[in-house]
C-alpha positions in Angstrom: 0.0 0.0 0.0 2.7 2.5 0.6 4.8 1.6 -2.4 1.5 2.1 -5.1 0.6 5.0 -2.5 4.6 6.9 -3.6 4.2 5.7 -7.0 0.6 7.9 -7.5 2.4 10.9 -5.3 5.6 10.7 -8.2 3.4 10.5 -11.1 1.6 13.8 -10.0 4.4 15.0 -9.3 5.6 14.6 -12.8 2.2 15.7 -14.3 2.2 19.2 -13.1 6.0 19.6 -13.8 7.7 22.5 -12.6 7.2 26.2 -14.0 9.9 26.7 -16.2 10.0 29.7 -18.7 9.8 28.9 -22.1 13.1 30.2 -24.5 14.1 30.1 -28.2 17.3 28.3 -29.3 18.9 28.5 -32.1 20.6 26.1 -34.3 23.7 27.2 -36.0 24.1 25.5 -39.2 27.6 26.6 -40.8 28.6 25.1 -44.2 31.9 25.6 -44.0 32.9 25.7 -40.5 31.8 23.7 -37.1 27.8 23.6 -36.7 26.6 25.4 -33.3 23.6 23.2 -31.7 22.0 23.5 -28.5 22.9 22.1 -25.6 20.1 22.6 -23.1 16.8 22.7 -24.9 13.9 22.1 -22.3 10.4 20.5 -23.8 8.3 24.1 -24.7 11.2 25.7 -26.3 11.4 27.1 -29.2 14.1 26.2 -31.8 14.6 27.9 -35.0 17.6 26.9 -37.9 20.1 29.5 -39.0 21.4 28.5 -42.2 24.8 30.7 -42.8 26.6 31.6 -46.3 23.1 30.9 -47.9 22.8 32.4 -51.2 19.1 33.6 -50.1 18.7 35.4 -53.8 18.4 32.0 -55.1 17.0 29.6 -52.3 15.1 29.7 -49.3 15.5 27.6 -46.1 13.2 25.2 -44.4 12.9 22.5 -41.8 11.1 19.4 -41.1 10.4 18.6 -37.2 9.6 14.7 -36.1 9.4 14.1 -32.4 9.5 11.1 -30.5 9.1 9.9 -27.3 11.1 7.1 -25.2 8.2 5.5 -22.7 9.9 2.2 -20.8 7.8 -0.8 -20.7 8.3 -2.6 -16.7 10.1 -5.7 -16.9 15.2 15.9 -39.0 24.0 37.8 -68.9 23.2 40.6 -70.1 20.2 41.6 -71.2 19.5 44.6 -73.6 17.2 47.6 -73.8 15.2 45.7 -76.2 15.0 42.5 -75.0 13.7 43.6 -71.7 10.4 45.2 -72.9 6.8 44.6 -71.5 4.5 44.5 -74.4 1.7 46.9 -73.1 3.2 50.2 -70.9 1.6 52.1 -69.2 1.6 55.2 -66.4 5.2 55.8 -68.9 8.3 58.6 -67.9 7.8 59.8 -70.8 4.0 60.2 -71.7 3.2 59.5 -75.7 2.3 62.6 -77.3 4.5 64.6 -75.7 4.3 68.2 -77.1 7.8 67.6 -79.3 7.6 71.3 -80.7 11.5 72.2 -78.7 13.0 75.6 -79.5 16.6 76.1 -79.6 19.6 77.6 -80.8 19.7 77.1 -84.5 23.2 77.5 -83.8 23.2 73.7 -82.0 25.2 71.2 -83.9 23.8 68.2 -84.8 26.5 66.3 -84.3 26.8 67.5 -80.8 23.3 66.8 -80.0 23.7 63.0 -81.5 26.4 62.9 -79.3 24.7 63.3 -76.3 21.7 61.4 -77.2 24.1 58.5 -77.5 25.9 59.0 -74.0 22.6 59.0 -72.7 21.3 56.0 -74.1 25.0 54.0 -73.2 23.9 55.6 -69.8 20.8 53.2 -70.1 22.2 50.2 -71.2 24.3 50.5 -68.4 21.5 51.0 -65.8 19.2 48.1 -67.1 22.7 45.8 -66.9 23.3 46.6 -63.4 21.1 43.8 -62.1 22.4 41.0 -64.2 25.7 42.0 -63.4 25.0 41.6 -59.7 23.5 38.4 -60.3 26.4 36.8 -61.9 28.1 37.9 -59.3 26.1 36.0 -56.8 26.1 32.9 -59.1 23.7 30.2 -59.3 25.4 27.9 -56.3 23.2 27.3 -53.2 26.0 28.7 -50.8 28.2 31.5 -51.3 31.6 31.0 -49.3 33.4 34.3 -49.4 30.5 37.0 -48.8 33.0 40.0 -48.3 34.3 39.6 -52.3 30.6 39.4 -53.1 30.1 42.6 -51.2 33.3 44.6 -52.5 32.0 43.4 -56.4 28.4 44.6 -56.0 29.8 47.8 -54.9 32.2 48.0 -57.5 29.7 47.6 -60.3 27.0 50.1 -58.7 30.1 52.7 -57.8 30.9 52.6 -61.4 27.5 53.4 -62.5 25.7 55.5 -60.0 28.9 56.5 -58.0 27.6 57.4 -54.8 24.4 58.1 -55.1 21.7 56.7 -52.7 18.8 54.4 -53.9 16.2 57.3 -54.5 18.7 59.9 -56.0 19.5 56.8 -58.8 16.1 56.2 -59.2 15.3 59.7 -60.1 18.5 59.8 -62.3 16.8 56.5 -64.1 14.0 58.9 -64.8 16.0 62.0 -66.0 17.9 59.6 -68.0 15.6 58.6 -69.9 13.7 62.5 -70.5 17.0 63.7 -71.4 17.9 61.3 -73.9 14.0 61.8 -75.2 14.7 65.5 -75.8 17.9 65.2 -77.5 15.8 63.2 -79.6 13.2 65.4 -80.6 15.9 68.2 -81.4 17.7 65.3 -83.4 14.8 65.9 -85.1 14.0 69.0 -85.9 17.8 69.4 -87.0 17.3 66.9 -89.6 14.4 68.2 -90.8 15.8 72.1 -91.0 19.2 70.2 -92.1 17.3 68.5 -95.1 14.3 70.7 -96.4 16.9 71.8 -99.4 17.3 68.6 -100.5 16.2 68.5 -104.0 14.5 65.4 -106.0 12.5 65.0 -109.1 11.9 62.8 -112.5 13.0 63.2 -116.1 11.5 62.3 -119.2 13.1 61.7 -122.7 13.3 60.1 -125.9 15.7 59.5 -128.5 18.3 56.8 -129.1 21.4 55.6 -127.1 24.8 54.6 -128.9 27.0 52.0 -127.2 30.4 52.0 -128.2 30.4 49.2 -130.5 27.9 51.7 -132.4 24.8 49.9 -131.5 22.0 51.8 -131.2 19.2 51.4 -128.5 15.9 53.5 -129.1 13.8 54.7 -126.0 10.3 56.0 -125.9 9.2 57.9 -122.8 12.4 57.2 -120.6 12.4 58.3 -116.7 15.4 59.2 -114.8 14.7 60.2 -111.0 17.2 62.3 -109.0 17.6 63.2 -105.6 20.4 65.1 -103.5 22.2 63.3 -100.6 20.7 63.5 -97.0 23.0 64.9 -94.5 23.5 62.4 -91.4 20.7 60.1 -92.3 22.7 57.1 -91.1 22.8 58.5 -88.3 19.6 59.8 -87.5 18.1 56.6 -88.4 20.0 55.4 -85.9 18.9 58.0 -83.5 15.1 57.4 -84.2 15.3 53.4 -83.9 16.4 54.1 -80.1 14.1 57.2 -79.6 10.8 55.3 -80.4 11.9 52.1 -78.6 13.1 54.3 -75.6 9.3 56.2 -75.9 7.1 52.8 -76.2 9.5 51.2 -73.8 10.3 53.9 -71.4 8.5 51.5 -68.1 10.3 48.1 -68.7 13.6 50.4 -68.8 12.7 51.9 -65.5 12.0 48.6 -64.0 15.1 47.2 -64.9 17.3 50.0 -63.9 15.2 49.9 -60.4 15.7 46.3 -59.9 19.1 46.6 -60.5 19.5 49.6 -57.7 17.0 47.6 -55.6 19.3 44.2 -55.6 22.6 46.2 -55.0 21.1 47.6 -51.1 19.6 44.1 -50.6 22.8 43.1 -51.2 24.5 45.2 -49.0 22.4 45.0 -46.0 22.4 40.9 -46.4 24.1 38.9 -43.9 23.5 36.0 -46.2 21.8 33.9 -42.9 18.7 32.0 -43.7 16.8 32.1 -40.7 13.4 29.4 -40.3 10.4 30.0 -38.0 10.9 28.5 -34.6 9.7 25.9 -33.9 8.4 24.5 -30.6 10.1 21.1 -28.7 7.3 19.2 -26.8 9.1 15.5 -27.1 11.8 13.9 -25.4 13.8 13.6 -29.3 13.6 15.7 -32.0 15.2 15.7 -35.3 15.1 18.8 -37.1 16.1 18.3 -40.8 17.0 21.8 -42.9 16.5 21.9 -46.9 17.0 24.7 -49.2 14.3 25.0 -52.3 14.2 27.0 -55.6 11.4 29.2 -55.7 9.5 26.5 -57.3 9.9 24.8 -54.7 12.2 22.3 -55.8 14.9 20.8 -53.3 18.4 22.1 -54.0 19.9 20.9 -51.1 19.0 18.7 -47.8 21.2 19.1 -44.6 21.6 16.1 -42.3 19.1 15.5 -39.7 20.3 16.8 -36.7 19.2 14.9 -33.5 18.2 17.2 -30.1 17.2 15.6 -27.3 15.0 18.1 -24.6 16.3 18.4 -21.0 14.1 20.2 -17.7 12.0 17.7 -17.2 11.1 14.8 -14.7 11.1 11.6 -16.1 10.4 8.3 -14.7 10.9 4.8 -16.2 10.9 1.1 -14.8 13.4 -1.2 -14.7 14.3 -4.9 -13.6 17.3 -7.1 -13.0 19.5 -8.2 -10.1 19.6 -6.1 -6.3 21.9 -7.1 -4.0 21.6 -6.3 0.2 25.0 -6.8 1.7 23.4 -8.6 5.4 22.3 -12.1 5.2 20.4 -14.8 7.2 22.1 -15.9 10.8 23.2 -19.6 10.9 23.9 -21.2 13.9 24.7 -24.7 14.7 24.8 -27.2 18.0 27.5 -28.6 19.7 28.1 -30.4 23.6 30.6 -28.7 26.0 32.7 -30.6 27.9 30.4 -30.4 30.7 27.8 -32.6 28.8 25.5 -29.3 28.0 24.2 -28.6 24.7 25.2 -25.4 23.3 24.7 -23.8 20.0 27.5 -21.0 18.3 27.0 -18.9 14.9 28.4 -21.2 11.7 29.3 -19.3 8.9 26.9 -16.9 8.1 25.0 -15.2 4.5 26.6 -11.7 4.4 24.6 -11.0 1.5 21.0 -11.3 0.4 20.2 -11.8 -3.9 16.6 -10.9 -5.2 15.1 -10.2 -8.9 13.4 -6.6 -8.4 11.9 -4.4 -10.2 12.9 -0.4 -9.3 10.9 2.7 -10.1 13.8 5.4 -11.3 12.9 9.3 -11.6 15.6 11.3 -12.8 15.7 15.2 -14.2 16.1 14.5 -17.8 19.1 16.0 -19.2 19.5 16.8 -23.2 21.4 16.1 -26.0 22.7 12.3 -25.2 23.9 14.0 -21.6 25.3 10.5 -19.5 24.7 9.3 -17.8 21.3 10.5 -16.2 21.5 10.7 -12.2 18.1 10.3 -9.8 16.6 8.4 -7.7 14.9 4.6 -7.5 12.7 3.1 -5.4 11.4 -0.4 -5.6 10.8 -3.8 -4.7 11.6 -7.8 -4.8 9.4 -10.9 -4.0 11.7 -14.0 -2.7 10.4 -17.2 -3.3 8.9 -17.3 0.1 7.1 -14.7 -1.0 9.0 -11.7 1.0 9.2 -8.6 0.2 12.2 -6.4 -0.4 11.8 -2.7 -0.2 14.9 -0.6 -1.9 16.0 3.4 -2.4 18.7 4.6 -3.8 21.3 6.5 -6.1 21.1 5.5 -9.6 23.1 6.6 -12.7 21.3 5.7 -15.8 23.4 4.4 -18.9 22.4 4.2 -22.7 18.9 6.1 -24.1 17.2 2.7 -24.9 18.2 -0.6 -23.5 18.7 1.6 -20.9 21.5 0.2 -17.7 20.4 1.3 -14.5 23.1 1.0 -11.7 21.6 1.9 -8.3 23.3 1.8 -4.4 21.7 2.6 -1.5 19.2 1.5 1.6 17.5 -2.1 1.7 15.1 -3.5 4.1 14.9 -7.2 3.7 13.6 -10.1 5.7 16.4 -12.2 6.7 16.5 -14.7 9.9 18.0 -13.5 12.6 18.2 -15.9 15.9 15.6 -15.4 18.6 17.1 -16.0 21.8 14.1 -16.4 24.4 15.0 -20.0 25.2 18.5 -19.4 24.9 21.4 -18.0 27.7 24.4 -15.9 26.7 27.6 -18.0 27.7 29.8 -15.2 28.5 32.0 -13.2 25.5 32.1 -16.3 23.6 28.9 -15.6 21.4 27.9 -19.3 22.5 24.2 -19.6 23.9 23.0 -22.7 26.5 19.5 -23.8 26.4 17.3 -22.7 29.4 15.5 -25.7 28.8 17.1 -29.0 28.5 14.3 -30.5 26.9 13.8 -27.4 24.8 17.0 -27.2 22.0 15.2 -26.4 19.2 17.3 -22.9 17.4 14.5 -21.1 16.3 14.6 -18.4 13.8 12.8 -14.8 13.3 12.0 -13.5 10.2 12.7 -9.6 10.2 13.3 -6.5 8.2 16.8 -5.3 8.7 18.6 -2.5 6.7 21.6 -2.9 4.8 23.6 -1.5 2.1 22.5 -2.6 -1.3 23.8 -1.9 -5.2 21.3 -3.1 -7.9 21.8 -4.0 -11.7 18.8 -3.5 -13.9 17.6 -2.9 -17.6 14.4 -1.7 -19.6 13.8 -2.4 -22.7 12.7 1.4 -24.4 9.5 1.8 -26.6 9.9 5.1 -29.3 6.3 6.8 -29.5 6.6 8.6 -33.2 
């Protein structure tokens, strides 16, 4: 009655646990150097995975959780201005039928203008390329080992381009850009047409014969001949008004580019290149936590090892049986005649140890991460064939996480025969008793509890709840 009545007192005990404040840990996962994982990780935790040198333009990180736990049964390249057009723009830079009557200086020279127009539109180029120079620069791999050289080269590129300039005054260069290169255009134009309006053309009509000079003759009825002067720059301005339409229908794509370009360079800069998961919370004794990186189509580019954390904080109790062993033993005591003719009885060799097969009840403050062994208490029992009971407490260090090896020392109280002396005299110091009773020499025993050191041996077998 008062082992099941401590057995119902433990259980409670380890059903209301103690109050323990819940923390987040983290789990360092470091590609090329030594992981960091938690050592002390209590069941209500929180853990969450930090992937490092994660190439996070490219992948994103994620983890799979499974928790078990261990009950004892008793007994985880360039792109160009063209090919990076939207077909349908719309809220454009430059709005279409923008009023393209520009006064100047009839004194600018074309060639100066077209000179400008194309520094503005390599200025262009250049700001739509920025983005997939900084991706090559990042590269398609899954991890990116030196992060300082991929740094110093994205600063490099966007230096060379925008020199110092922060994000918004490179935006708003983007957009000046662009209205620059538009007006160059339209005085392009104008020049062209005030360059060209003398330009002379026209058809001729005639009759009459033609004479090769082996004097054969050739006669022609109503012959044309059409004539026209030579364009100035036409090349040129050809040129010019390929890039000024596609620049005009185009003018939002371009934008978009060049801002994706300036809004990749601060990301970045401001990366730490960590890949950081939600937490997640421990309620098992085990949990394996396994960390993948996917494609943004979700495809798996990489899956880590599972890494195994064990929780900690908590009571535990488990069963085990095997061999206990009391170091005090039945009395033996056998009869002999003194040389007065009396009968006398004196201990014979006596058990100094007691064997049973027990079972022991062990609660022990679980400790994490494969911590032994495991250190608490046991209590328990035995039955001897003569159906005696054994009580036991103890001392126990706990080997192994399954299969577990319980060794236990500490406090018995076994029955074991001790001699009762009512019909019995002392003789002396000698340890020798005389019979009161002549006719009564029958050594009788008592069956008591004594206490006396014991060590136990015992095993359980584990069971793993999934």
């Amino acid at each position: 009655m008062k082992t099941r009545l401590l057995f119902m007192i433990l259980l409670l005990y380890v059903g209301v646990g103690r109050a323990q404040s819940i923390e987040t840990k983290e789990l360092e996962i470091h590609p090329f150097g030594k992981d960091c994982i938690p050592q002390k990780i209590k069941k209500g935790d929180y853990i969450k995975t930090m992937i490092y040198n994660v190439n996070v333009f490219k992948v994103k990180g994620y983890t799979t959780a499974k928790g078990s736990d261990i009950t004892y049964e008793i007994p985880e390249s360039v792109i160009s201005l063209l090919e990076s057009a939207k077909e349908k723009e719309t809220d454009s830079v430059v709005k279409k039928g923008v009023n393209k009557e520009i006064y100047f200086d009839d004194t600018i020279d074309f060639t100066t203008v077209y000179k400008s127009f194309i520094e503005k539109y390599r200025d262009l180029l250049y700001y739509q390329n920025l983005e997939n120079r900084l991706q090559m620069n990042l590269g398609d791999s899954v991890f990116i080992k030196n992060i300082i050289l991929v740094k110093e080269n994205a600063a490099n590129d966007y230096k060379l381009i925008y020199n110092d300039s922060d994000a918004l005054s490179a935006k708003n260069d983007v957009k000046k850009k662009i209205n620059g290169l538009m007006e160059d255009y339209f005085k392009l134009t104008q020049l062209y047409e005030g360059l060209n309006k003398d330009v002379k053309s026209g058809t001729l009509t005639f009759s009459g014969n033609l004479t090769s000079k082996e004097k054969e003759k050739i006669k022609i009825t109503d012959g044309i001949i059409k004539y026209a002067d030579a364009k100035r720059f036409e090349k040129e301005f050809e040129y010019a008004k390929k890039i000024g339409e596609t620049v005009e229908y185009k003018s939002d794509s371009i934008v978009n580019k060049a801002f994706a370009g300036i809004d990749l360079y601060y990301r970045i800069k401001e990366e730490d290149f960590v890949y950081t998961t939600d937490a997640q919370q421990v309620s098992n004794d085990i949990v394996a936590i396994t960390p993948e990186l996917k494609s943004a189509d979700g495809k798996v580019k990489h899956t880590f090892n599972s890494y195994t954390l064990r929780t900690s904080g908590s009571i535990k109790v488990d069963f085990s049986t095997g061999y206990l062993l009391s170091f005090d033993g039945n009395e033996n005591y056998s009869s002999f005649t003194n040389t007065d003719g009396d009968k006398e009885i004196k201990k014979s060799k006596t058990d100094e140890i007691t064997q049973a097969l027990g079972v022991l009840m062990n609660v022990y403050w679980n400790r994490s991460n494969m911590a032994l062994p495991q250190y608490g208490f046991s209590f328990g029992a035995s039955v001897s064939e003569d159906t005696n009971i054994g009580f036991y407490g103890g001392l126990s260090a706990l080997f192994l996480e399954k299969n577990r090896l319980v060794l236990t020392a500490g406090l018995s109280f076994v029955k074991i025969d001790q001699l009762n002396t009512a019909n019995l005299i002392s003789v002396g110091d000698s340890g020798a008793y005389t019979f009161t009773n002549s006719a009564d020499t029958e050594i009788r025993y008592d069956n008591v509890y004594k206490p006396a050191f014991f060590v136990g041996v015992t095993f359980n077998i584990s069971k793993s709840e999934d």
